[in-house]
C-alpha positions, -999 to 999 in steps of 0.1 A, spaced: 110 -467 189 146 -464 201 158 -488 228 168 -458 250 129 -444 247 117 -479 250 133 -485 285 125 -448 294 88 -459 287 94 -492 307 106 -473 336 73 -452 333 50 -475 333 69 -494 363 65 -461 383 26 -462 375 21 -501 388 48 -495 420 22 -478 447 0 -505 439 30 -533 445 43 -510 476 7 -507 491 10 -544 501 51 -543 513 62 -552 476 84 -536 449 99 -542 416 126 -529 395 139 -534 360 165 -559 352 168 -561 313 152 -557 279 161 -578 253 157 -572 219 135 -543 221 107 -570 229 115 -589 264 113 -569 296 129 -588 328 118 -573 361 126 -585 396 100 -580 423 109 -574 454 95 -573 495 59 -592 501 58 -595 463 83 -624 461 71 -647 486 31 -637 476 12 -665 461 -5 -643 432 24 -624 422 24 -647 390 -9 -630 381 -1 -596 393 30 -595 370 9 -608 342 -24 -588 345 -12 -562 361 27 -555 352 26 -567 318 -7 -551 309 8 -518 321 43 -520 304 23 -529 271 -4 -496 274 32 -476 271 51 -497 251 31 -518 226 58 -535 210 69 -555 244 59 -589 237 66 -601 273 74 -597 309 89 -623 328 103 -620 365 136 -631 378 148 -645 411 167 -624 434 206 -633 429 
């Protein structure tokens, strides 16, 4: 898979897992990919300061990005700048 339909795919699957984030005052949005493997997301809102988001990103973000893009080995988050 191309890295230009890999991060389409990303984007996808974040659009799929955002009502959820944005039905408790969160959000996220895509910082990077590296290496056709890594995604980096930021969250955003309620999410940053929420005591689960650890597990959300993991079993719900991750999980998600994976179903579209199968070769993404991980998702980490970043802190806002």
């Amino acid at each position: 898979m191309e890295t230009q339909q890999i991060e389409e795919k990303v984007l996808l699957a974040l659009e799929e897992i955002r009502p959820f984030l944005a039905s408790d005052g969160g959000d996220i949005s895509l910082v990077a990919i590296e290496n056709d493997k890594k995604v980096k997301v930021q969250l955003h809102g309620a999410c940053v300061s929420c005591t689960v988001n650890q597990m959300t990103l993991k079993s719900g973000v991750e999980m998600t990005i994976k179903k579209h893009v199968p070769q993404i080995e991980e998702v980490v988050s970043v802190d806002p700048a």
